[in-house]
C-alpha positions as CSV (number, residue, x, y, z in Angstrom):
1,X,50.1,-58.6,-123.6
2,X,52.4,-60.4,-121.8
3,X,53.2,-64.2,-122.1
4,X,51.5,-65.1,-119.1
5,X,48.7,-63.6,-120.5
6,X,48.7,-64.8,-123.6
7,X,48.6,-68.1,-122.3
8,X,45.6,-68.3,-120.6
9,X,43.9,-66.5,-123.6
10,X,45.2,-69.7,-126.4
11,X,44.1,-72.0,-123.3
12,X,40.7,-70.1,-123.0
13,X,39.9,-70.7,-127.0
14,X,41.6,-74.2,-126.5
15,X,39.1,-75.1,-124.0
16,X,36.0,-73.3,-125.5
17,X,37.2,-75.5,-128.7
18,X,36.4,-78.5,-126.9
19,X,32.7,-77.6,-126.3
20,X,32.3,-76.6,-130.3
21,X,33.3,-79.9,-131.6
22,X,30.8,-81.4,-129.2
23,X,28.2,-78.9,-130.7
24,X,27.8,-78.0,-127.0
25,X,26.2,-74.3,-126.8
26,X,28.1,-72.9,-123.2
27,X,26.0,-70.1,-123.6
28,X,23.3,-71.9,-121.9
29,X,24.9,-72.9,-119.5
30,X,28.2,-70.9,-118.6
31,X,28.5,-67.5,-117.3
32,X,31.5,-66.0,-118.8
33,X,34.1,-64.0,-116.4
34,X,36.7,-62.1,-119.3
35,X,37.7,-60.2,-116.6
36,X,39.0,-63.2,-114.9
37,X,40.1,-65.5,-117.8
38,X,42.4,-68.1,-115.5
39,X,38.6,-68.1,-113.1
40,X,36.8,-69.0,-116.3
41,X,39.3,-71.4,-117.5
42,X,38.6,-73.5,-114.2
43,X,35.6,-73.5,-114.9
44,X,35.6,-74.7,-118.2
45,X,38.0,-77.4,-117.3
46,X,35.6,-78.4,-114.5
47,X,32.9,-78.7,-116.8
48,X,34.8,-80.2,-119.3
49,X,35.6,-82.5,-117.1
50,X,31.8,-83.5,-116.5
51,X,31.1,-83.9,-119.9
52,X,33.6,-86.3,-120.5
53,X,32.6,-88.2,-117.5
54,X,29.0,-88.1,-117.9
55,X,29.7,-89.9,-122.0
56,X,32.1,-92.3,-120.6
57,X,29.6,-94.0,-117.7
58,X,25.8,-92.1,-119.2
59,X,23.9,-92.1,-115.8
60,X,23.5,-89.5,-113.2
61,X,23.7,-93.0,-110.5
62,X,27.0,-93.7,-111.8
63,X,28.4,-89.9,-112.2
64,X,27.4,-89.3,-108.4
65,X,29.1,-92.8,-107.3
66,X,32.0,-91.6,-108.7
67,X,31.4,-88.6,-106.8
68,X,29.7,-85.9,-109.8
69,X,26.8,-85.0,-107.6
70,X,26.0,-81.0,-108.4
71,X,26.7,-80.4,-112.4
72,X,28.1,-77.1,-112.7
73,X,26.2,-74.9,-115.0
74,X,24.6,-71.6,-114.7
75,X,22.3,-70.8,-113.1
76,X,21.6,-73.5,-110.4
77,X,18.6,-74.2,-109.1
78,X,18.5,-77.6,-107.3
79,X,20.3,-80.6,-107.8
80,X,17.6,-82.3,-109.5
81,X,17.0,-79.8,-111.6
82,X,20.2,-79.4,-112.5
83,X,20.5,-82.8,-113.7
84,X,17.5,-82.5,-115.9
85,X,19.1,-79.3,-117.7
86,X,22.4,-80.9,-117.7
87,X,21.2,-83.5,-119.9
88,X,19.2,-82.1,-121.9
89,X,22.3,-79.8,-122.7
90,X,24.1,-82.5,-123.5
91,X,21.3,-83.9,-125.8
92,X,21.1,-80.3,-127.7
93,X,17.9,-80.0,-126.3
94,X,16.6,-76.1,-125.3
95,X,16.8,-75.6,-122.1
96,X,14.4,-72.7,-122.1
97,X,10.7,-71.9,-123.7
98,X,8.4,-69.7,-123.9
99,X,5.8,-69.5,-120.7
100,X,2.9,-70.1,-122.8
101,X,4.8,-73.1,-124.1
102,X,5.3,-74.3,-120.3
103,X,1.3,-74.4,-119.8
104,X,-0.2,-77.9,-119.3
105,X,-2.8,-76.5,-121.6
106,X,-2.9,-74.5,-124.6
107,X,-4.3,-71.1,-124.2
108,X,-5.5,-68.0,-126.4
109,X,-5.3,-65.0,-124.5
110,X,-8.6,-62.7,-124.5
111,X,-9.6,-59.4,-124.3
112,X,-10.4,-58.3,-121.1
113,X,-12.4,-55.2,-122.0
114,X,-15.3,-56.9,-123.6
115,X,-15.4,-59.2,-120.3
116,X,-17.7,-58.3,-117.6
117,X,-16.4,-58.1,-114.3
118,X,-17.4,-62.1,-113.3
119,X,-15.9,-63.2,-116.4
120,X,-12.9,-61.7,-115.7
121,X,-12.5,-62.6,-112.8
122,X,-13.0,-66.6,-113.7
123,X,-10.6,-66.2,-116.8
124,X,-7.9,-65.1,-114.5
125,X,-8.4,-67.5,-111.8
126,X,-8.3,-70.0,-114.8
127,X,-5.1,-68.6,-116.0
128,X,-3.7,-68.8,-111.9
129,X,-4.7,-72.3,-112.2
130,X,-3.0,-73.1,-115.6
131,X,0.2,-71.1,-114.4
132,X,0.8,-72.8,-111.2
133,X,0.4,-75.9,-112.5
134,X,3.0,-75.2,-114.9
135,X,5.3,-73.9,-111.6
136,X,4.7,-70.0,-112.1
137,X,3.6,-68.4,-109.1
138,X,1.7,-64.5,-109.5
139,X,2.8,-62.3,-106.4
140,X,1.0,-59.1,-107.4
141,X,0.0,-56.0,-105.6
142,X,-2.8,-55.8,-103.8
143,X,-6.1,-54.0,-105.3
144,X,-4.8,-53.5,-108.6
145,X,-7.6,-53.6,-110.9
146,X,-8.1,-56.8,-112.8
147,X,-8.0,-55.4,-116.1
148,X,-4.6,-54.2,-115.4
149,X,-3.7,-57.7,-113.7
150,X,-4.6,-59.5,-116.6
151,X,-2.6,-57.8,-118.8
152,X,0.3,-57.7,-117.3
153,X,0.0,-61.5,-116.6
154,X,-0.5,-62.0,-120.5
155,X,2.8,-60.3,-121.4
156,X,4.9,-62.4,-119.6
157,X,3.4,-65.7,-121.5
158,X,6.2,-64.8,-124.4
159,X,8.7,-64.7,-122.4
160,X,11.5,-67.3,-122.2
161,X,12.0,-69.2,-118.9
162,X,14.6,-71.8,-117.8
163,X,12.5,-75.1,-117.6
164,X,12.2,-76.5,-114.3
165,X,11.5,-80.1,-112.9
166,X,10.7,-78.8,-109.5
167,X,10.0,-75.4,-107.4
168,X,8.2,-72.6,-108.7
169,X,9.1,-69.2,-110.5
170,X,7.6,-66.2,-108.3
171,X,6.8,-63.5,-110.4
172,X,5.9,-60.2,-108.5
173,X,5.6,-57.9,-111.2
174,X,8.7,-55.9,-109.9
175,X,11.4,-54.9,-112.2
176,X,12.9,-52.5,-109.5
177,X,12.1,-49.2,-111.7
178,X,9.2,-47.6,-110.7
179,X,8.6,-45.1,-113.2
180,X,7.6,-47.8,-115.7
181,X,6.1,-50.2,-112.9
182,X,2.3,-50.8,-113.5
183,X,2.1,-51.5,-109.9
184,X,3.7,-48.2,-108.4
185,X,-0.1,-46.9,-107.4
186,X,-0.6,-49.9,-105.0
187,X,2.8,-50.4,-103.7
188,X,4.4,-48.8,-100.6
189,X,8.1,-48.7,-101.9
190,X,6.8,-47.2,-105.0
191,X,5.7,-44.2,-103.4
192,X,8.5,-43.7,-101.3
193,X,11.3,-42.9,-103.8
194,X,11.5,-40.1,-105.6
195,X,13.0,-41.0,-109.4
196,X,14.7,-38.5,-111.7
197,X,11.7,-39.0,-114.2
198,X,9.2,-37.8,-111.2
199,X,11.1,-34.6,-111.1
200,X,11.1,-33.9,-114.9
201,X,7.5,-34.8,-115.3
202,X,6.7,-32.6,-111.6
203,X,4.8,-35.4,-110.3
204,X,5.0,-38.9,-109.7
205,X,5.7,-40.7,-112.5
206,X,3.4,-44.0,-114.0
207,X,3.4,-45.8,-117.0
208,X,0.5,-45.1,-119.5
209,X,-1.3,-48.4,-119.2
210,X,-2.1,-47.4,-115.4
211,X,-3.1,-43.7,-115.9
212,X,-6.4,-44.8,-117.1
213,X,-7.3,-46.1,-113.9
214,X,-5.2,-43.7,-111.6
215,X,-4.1,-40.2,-111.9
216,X,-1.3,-38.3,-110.2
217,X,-1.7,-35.9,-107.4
218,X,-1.1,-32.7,-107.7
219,X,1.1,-32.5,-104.6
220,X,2.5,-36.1,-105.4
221,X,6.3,-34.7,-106.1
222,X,6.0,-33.0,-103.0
223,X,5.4,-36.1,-101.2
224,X,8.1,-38.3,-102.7
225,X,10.6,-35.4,-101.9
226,X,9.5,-35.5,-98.2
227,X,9.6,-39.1,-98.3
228,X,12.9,-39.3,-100.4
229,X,14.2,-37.3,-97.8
230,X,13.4,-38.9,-94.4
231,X,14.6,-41.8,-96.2
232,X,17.8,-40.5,-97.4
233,X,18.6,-39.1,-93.3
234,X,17.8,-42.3,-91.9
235,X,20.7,-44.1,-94.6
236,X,23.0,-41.1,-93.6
237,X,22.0,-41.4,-89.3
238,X,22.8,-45.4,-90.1
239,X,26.3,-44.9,-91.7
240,X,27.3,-42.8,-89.0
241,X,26.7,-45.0,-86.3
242,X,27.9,-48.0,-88.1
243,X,25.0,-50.1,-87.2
244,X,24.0,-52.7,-89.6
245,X,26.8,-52.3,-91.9
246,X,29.6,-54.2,-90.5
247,X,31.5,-56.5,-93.0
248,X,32.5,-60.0,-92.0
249,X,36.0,-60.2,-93.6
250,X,37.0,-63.9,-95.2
251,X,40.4,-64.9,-94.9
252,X,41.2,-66.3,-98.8
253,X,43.4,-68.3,-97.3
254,X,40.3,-71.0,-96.6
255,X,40.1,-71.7,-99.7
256,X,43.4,-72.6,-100.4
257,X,43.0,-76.5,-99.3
258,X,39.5,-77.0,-101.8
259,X,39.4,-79.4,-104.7
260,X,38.7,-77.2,-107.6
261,X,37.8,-80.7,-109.2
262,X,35.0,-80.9,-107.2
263,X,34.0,-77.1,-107.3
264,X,33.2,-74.8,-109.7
265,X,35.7,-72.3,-109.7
């Protein structure tokens, strides 16, 4: 390693120091780069920086007339909001919980088989109700069935979420891999691509809680490799006319005039 380099390594631990002794996690709030240590490092200053500020004159009113207005921490959401987590940070305080946590209410998850089709029905909507208030928003499929629904809406209420003071999280249900999506009967995109674990399993490819209410065609492999395939000569008829892929090039000279004081980077 050479000196250079070694440099901005003893000033990385220097500056990560500085949050320890503060008992200031930067795990919640810092995305590290080690790729780009002398990035991070300006980073860290910056935030450093904010720390220091924010003890010496305590109030967001005074931070922002001193011209602190958008706390850098990871990730942002809105200024406000960013302000609430900032502090909390700062206090020690988590700044994420649970989903069921986040409910205005407490609630015990039932079992929707020995629910009739009404009751169902009226415990979800209850559950809708509950999770909007709390600033969760459900963006399912159409027509799934509401067994399924339920379920899946259950599952995420142990999951962790960054608390919010404003906005909503939108959960659609979509984690991007279809083979394990319990949505992949009812959605459009789902049965459109044809996945490596369709062609080992010679049909289209769903997770176990769905094949109780669906089953798999026997010519569904077929249709994903038609559909796989129109697909994949529209991508290839697109790059060769160059239509829609142009790349607006930035001149990194722009940036050469910005206050990294005032920026995070």
């Amino acid at each position: 390693m050479n000196p250079a380099n070694i440099d901005v390594f003893l000033e990385n631990k220097a500056l990560k120091n500085e949050f320890a002794v503060r008992n200031l996690d930067l795990s919640q709030v810092f995305f590290e780069t080690p790729e780009n240590l002398e990035h991070e490092n300006r980073r860290l200053t910056h935030l450093l920086d904010w720390v220091e500020q924010y003890k010496k004159l305590g109030s967001r009113e005074k931070m922002e007339n001193k011209g602190y207005l958008y706390p850098p921490i990871d990730p942002d959401f809105s200024p406000d909001n960013d302000w609430f987590l900032f502090k909390r940070w700062l206090k020690g305080l988590p700044l994420k919980s649970m989903l069921i946590d986040q409910l205005p209410s407490p609630y015990l998850p039932v079992n929707p088989e020995q629910l009739s089709e009404e009751e169902l029905s009226a415990e979800l909507d209850y559950l809708y109700d509950l999770l909007f208030e709390a600033g969760f928003y459900i963006d399912y499929k159409e027509d799934i069935p509401p067994q399924l629904v339920y379920e899946n809406v259950v599952d995420h209420l142990d999951e962790e979420f960054e608390l919010m003071t404003e906005g909503f999280w939108h959960l659609d249900g979509c984690t991007g891999y279809c083979p394990g999506c319990f949505q992949r009967p009812w959605c459009e995109a789902g049965g459109e691509v044809c996945w490596r674990e369709d062609e080992e399993a010679g049909e289209i490819c769903f997770p176990d809680c769905v094949r109780k209410y669906v089953s798999p065609s026997p010519v569904s492999l077929k249709i994903l490799r038609k559909c796989q395939a129109e697909f994949d000569k529209s991508m290839e008829e697109i790059q060769k006319s160059g239509k829609g892929l142009e790349i607006t090039k930035i001149d990194p000279a722009i940036f050469d005039d910005l206050d990294e004081d005032r920026l995070p980077l």
